[in-house]
N, CA, C and O atoms as a Maestro MAE file, in Angstrom:
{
 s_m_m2io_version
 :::
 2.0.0
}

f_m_ct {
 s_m_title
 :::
 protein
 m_atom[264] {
  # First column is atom index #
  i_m_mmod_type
  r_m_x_coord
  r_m_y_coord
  r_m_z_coord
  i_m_residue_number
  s_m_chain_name
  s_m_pdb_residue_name
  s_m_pdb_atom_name
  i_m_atomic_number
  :::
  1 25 0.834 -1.176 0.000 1 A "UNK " " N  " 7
  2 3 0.000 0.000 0.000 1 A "UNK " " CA " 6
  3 2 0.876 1.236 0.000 1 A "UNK " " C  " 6
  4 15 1.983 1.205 0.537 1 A "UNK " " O  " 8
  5 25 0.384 2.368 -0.617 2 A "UNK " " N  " 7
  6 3 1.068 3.319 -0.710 2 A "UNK " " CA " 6
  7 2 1.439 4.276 0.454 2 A "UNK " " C  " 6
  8 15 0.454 4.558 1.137 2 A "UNK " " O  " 8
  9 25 2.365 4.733 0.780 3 A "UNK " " N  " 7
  10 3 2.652 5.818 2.092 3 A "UNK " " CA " 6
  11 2 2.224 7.034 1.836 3 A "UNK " " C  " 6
  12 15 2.456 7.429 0.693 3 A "UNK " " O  " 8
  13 25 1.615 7.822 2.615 4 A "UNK " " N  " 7
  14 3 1.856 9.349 3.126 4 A "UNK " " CA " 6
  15 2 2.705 10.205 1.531 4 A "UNK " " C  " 6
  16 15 3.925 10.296 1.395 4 A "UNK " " O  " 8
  17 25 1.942 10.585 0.791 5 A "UNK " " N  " 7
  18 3 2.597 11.428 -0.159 5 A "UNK " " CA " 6
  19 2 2.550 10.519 -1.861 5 A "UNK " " C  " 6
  20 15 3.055 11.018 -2.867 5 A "UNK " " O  " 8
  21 25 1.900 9.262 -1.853 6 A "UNK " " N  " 7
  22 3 1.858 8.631 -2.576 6 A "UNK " " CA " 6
  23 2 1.519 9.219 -4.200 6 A "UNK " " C  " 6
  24 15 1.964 8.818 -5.275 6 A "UNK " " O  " 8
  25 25 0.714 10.140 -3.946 7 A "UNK " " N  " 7
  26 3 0.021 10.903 -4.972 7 A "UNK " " CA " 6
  27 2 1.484 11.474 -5.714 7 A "UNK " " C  " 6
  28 15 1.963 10.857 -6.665 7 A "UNK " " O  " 8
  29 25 2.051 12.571 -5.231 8 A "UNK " " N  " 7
  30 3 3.275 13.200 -5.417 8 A "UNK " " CA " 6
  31 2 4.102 12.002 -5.700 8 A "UNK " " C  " 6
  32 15 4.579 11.942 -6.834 8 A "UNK " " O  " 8
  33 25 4.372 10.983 -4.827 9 A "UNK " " N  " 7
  34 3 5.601 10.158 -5.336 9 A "UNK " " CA " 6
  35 2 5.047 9.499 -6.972 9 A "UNK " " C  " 6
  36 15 5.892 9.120 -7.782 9 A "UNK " " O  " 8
  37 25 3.823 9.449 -7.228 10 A "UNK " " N  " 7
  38 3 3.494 8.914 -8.706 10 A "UNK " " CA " 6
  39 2 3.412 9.858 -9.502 10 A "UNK " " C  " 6
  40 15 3.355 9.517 -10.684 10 A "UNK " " O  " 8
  41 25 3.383 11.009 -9.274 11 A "UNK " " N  " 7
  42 3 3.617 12.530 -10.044 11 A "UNK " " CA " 6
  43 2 4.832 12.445 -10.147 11 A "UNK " " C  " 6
  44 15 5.157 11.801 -11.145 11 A "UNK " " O  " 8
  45 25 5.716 12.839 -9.510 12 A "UNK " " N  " 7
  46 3 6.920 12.758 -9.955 12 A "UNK " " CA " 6
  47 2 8.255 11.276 -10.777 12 A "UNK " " C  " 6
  48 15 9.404 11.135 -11.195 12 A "UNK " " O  " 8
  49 25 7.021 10.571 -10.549 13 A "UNK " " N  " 7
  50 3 7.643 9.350 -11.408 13 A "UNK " " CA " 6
  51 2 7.353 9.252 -12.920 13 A "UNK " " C  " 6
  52 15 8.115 9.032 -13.862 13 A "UNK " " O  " 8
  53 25 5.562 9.561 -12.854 14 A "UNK " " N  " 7
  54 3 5.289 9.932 -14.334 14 A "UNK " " CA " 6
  55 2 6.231 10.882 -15.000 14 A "UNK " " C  " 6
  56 15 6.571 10.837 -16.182 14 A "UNK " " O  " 8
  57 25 6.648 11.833 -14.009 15 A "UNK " " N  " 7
  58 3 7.393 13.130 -14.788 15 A "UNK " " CA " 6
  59 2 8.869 13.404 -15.283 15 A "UNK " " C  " 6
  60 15 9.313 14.301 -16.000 15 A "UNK " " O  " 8
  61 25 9.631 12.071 -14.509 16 A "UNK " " N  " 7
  62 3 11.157 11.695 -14.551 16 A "UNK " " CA " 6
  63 2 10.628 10.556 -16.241 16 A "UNK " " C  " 6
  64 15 11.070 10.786 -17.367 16 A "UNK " " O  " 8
  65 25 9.823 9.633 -15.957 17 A "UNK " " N  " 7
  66 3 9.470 8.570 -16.873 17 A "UNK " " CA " 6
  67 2 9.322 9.519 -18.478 17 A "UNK " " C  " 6
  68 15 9.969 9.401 -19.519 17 A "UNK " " O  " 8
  69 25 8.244 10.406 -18.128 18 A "UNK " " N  " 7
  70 3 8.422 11.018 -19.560 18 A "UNK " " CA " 6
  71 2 9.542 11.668 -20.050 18 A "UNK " " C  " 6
  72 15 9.597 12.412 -21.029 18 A "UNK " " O  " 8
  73 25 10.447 11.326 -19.286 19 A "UNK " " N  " 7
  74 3 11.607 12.599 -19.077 19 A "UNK " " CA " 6
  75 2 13.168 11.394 -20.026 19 A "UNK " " C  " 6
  76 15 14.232 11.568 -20.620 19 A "UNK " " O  " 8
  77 25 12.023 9.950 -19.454 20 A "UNK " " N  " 7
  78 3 13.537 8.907 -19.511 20 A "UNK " " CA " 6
  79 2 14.681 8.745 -19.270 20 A "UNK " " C  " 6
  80 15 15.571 8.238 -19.952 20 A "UNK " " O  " 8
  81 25 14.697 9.491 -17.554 21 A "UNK " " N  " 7
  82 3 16.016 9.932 -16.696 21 A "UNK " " CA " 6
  83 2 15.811 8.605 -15.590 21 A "UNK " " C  " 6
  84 15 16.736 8.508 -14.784 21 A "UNK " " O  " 8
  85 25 14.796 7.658 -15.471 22 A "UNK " " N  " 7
  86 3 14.566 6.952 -14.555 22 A "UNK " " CA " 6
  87 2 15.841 6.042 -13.967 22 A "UNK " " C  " 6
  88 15 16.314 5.267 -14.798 22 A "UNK " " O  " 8
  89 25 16.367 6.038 -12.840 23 A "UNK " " N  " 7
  90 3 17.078 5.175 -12.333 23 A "UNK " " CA " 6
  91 2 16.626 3.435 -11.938 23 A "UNK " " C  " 6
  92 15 15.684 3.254 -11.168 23 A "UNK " " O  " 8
  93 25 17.197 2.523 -12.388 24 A "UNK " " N  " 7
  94 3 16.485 1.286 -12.136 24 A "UNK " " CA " 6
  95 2 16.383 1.109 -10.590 24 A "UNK " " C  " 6
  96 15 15.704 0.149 -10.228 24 A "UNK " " O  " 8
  97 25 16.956 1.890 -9.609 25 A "UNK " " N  " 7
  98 3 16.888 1.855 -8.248 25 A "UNK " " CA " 6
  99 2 15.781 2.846 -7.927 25 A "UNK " " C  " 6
  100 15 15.495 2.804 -6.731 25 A "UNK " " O  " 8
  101 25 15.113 3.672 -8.585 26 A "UNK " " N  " 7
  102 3 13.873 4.673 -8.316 26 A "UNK " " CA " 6
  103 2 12.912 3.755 -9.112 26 A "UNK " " C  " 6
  104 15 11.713 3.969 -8.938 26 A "UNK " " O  " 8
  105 25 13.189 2.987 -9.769 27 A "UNK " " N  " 7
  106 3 11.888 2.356 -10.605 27 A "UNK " " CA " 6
  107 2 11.236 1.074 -9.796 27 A "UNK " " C  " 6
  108 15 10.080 0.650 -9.800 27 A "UNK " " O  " 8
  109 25 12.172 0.714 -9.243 28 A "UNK " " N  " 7
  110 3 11.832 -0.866 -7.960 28 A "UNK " " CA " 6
  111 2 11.397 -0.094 -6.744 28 A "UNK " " C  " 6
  112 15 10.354 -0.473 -6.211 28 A "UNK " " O  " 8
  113 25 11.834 0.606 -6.389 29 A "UNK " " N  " 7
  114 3 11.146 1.448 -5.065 29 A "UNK " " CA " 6
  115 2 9.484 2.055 -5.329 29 A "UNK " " C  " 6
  116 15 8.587 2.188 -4.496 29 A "UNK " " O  " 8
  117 25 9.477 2.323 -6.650 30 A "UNK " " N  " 7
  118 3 8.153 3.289 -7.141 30 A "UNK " " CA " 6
  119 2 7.014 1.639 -7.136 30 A "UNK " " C  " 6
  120 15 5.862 1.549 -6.711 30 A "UNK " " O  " 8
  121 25 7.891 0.535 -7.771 31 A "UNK " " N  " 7
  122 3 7.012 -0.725 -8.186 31 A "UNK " " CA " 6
  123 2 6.610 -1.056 -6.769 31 A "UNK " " C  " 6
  124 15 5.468 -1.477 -6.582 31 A "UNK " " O  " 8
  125 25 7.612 -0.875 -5.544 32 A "UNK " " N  " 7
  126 3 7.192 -1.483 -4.584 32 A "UNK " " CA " 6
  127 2 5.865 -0.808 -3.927 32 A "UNK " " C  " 6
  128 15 4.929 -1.489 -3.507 32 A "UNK " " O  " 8
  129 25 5.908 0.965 -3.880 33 A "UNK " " N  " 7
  130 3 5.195 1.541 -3.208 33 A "UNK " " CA " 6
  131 2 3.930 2.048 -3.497 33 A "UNK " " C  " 6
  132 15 3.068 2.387 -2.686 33 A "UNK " " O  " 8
  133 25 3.864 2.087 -5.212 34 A "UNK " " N  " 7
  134 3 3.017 2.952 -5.719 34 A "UNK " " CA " 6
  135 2 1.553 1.686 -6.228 34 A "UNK " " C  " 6
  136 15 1.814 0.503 -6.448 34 A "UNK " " O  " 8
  137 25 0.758 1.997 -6.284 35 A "UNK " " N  " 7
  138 3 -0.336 1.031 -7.112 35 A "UNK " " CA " 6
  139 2 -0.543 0.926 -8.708 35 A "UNK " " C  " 6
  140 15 -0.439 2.023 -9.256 35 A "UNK " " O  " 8
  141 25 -0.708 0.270 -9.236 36 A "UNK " " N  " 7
  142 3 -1.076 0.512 -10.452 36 A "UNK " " CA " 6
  143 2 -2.011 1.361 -10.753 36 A "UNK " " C  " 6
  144 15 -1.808 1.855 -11.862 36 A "UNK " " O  " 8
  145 25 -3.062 1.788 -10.177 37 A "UNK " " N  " 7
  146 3 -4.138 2.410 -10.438 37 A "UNK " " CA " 6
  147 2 -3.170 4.392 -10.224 37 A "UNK " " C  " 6
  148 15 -3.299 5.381 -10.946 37 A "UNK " " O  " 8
  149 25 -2.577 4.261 -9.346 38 A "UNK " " N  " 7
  150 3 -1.691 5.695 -9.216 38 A "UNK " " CA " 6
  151 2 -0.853 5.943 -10.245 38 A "UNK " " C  " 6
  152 15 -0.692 7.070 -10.713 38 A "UNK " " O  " 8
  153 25 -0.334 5.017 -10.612 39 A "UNK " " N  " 7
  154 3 0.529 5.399 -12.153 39 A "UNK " " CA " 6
  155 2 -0.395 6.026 -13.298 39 A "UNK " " C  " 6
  156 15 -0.267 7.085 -13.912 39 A "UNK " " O  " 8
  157 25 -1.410 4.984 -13.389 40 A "UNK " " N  " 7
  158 3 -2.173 5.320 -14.616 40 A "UNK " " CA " 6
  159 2 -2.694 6.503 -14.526 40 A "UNK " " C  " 6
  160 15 -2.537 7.363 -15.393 40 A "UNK " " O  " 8
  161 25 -3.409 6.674 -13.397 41 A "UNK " " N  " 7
  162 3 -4.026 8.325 -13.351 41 A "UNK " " CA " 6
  163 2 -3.002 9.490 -13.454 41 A "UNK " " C  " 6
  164 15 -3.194 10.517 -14.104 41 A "UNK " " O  " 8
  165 25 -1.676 9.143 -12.591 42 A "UNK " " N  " 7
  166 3 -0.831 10.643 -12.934 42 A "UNK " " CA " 6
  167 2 0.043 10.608 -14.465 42 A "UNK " " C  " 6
  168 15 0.515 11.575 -15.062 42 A "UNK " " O  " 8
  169 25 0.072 9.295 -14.824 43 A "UNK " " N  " 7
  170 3 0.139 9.328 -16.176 43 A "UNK " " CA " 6
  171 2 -0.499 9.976 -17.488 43 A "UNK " " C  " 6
  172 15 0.017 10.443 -18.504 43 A "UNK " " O  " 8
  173 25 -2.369 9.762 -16.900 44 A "UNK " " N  " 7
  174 3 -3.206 10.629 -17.949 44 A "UNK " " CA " 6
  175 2 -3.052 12.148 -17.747 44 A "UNK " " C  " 6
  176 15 -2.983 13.042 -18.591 44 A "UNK " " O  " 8
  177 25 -3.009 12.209 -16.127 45 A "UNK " " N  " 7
  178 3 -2.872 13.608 -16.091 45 A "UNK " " CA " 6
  179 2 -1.560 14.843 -16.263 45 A "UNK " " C  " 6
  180 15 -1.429 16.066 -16.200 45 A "UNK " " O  " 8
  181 25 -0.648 13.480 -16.543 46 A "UNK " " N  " 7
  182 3 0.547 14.135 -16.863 46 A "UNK " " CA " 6
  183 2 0.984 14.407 -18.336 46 A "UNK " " C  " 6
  184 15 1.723 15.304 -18.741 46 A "UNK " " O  " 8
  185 25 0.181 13.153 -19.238 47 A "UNK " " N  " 7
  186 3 -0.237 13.404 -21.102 47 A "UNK " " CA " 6
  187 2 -1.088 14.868 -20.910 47 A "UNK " " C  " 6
  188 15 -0.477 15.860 -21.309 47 A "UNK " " O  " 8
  189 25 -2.074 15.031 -20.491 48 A "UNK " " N  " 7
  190 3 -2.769 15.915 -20.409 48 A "UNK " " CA " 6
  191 2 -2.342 17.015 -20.481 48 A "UNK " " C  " 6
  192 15 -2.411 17.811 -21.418 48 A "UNK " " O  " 8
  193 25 -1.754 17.140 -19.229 49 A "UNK " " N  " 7
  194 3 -1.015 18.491 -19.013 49 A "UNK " " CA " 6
  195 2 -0.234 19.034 -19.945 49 A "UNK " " C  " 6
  196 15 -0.241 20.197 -20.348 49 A "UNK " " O  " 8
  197 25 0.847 17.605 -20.468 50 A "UNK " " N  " 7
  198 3 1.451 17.887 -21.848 50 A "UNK " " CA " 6
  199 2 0.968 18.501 -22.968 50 A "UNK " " C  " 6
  200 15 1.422 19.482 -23.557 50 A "UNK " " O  " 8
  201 25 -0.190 17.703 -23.257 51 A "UNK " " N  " 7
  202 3 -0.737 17.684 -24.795 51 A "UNK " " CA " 6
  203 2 -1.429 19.080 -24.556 51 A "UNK " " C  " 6
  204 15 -1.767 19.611 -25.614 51 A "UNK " " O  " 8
  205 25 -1.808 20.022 -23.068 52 A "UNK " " N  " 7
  206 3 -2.454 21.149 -23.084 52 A "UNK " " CA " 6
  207 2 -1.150 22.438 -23.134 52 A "UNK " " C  " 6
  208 15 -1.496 23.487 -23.678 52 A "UNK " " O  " 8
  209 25 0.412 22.361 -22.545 53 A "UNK " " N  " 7
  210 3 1.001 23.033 -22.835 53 A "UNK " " CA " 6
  211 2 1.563 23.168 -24.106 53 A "UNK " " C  " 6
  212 15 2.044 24.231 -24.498 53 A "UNK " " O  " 8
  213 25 1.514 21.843 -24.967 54 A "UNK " " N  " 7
  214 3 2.385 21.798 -26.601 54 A "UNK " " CA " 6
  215 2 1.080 22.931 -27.123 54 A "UNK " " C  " 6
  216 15 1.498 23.637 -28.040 54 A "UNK " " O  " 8
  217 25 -0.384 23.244 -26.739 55 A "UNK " " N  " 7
  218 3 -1.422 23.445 -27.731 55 A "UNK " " CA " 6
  219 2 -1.578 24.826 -27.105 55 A "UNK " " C  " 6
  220 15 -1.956 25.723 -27.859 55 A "UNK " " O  " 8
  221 25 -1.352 25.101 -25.900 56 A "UNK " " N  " 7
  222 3 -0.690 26.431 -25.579 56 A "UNK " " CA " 6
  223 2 0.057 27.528 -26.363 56 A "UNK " " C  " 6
  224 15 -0.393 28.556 -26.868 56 A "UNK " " O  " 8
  225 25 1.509 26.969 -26.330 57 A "UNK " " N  " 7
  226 3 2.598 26.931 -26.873 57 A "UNK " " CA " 6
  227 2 2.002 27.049 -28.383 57 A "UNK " " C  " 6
  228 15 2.020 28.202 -28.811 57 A "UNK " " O  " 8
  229 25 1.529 26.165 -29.178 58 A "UNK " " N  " 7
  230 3 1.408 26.727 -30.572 58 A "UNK " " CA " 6
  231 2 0.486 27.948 -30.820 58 A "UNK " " C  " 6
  232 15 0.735 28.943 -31.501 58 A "UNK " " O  " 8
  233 25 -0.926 27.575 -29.934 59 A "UNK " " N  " 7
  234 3 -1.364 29.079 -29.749 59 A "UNK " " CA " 6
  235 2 -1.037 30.266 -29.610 59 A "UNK " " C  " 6
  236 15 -1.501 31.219 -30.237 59 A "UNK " " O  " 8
  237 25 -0.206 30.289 -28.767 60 A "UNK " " N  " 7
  238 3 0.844 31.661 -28.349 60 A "UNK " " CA " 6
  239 2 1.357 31.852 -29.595 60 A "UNK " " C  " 6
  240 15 1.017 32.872 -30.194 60 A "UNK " " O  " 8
  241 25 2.405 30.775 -30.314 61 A "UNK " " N  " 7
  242 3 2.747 31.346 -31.329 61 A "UNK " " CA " 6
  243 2 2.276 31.821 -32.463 61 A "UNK " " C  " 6
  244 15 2.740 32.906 -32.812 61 A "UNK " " O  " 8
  245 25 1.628 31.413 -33.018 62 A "UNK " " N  " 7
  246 3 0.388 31.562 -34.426 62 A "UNK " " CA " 6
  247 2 -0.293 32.276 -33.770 62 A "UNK " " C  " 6
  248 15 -1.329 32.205 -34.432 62 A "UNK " " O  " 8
  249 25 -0.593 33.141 -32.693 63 A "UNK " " N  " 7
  250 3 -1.141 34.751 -31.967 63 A "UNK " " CA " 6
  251 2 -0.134 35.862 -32.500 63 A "UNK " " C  " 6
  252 15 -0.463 36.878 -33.112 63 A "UNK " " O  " 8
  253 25 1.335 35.422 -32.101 64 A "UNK " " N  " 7
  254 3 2.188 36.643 -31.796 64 A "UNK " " CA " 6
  255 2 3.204 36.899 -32.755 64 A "UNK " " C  " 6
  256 15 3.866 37.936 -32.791 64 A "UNK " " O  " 8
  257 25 3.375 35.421 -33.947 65 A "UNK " " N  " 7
  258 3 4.194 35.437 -34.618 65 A "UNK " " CA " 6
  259 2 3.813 35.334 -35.893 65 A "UNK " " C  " 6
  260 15 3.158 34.336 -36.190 65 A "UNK " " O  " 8
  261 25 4.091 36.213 -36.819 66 A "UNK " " N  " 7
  262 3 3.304 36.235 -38.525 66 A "UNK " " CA " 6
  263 2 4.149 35.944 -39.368 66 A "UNK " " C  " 6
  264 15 3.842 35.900 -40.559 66 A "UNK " " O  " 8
  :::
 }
 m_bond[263] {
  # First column is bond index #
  i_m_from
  i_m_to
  i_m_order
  :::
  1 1 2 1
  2 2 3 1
  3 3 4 2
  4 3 5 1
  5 5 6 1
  6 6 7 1
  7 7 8 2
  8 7 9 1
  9 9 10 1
  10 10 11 1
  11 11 12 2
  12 11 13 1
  13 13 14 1
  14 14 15 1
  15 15 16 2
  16 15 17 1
  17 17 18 1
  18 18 19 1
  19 19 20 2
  20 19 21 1
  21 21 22 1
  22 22 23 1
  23 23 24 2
  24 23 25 1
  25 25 26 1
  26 26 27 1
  27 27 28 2
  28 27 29 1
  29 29 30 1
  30 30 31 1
  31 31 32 2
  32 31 33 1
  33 33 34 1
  34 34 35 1
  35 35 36 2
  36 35 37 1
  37 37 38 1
  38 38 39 1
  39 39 40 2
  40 39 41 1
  41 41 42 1
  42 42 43 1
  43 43 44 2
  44 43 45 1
  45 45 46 1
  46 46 47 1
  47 47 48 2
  48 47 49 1
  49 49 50 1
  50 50 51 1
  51 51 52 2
  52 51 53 1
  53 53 54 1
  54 54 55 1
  55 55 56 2
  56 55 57 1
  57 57 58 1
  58 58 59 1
  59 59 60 2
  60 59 61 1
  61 61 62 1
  62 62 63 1
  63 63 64 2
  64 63 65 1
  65 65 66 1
  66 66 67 1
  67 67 68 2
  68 67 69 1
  69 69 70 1
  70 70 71 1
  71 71 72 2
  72 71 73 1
  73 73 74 1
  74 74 75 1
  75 75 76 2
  76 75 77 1
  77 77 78 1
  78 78 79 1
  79 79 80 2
  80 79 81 1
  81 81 82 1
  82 82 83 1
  83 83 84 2
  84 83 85 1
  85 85 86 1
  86 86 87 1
  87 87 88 2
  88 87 89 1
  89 89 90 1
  90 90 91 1
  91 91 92 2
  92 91 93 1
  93 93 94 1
  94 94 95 1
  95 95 96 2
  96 95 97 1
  97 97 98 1
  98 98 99 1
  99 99 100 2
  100 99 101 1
  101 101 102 1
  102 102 103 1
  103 103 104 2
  104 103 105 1
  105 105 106 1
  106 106 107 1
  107 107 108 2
  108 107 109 1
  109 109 110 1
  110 110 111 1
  111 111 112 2
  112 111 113 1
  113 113 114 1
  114 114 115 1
  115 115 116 2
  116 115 117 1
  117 117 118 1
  118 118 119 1
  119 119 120 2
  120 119 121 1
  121 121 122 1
  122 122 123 1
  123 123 124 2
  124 123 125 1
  125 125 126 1
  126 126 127 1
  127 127 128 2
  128 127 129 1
  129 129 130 1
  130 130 131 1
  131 131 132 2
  132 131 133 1
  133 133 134 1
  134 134 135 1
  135 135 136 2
  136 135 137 1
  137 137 138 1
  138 138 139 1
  139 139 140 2
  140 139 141 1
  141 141 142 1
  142 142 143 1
  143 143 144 2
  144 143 145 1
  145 145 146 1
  146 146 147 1
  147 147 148 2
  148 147 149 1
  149 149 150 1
  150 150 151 1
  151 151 152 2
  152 151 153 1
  153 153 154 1
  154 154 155 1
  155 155 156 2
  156 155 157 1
  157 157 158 1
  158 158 159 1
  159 159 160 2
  160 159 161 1
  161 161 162 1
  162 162 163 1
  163 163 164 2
  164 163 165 1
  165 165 166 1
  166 166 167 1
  167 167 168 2
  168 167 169 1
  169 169 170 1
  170 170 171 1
  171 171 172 2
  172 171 173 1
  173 173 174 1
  174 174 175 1
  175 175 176 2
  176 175 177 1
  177 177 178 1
  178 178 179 1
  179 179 180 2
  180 179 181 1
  181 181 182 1
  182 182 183 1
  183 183 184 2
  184 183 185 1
  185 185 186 1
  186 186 187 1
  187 187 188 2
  188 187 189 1
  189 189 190 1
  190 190 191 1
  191 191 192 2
  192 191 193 1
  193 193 194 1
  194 194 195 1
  195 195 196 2
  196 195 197 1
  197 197 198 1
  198 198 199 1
  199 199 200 2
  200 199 201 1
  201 201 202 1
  202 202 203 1
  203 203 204 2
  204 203 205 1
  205 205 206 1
  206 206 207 1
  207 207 208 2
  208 207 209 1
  209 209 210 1
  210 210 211 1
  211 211 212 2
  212 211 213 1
  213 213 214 1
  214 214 215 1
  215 215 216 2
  216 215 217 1
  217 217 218 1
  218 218 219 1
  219 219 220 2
  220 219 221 1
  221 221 222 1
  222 222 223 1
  223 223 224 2
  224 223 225 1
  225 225 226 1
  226 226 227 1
  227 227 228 2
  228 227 229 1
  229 229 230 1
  230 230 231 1
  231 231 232 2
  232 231 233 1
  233 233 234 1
  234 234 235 1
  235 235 236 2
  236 235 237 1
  237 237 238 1
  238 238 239 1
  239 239 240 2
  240 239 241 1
  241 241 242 1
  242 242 243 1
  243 243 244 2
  244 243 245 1
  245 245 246 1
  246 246 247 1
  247 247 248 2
  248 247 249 1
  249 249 250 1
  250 250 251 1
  251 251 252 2
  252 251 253 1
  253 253 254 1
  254 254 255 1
  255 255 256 2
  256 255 257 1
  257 257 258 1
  258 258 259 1
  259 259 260 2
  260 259 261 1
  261 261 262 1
  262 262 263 1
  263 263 264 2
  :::
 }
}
């Protein structure tokens, strides 16, 4: 079961993972502590977040840049 901060410790795993900086000694600690069901959710919400700053980001530009 997950500890005290579990939420954050699967946030910041999704965020090293998309990053592909993961240490195989942070990846067995995350398998031991985290649930499957916690990966998947900070996973969607971490695509999310992505796929809303890339659409940001092009917005801004095609606004400010001609």
């Amino acid at each position: 079961m997950a500890e005290g901060g579990g939420n954050l410790k699967a946030a910041l795993a999704v965020f090293w993972s998309f990053l592909g900086v993961r240490k195989r000694r942070d990846y067995d600690a995350d398998a031991q502590n985290l649930t499957p069901a916690q990966i998947v959710i900070a996973g969607l919400i971490g695509g999310a977040v992505f796929v809303l700053t890339i659409l940001l980001l092009v917005y801004l530009l095609m606004k400010f840049v001609k």
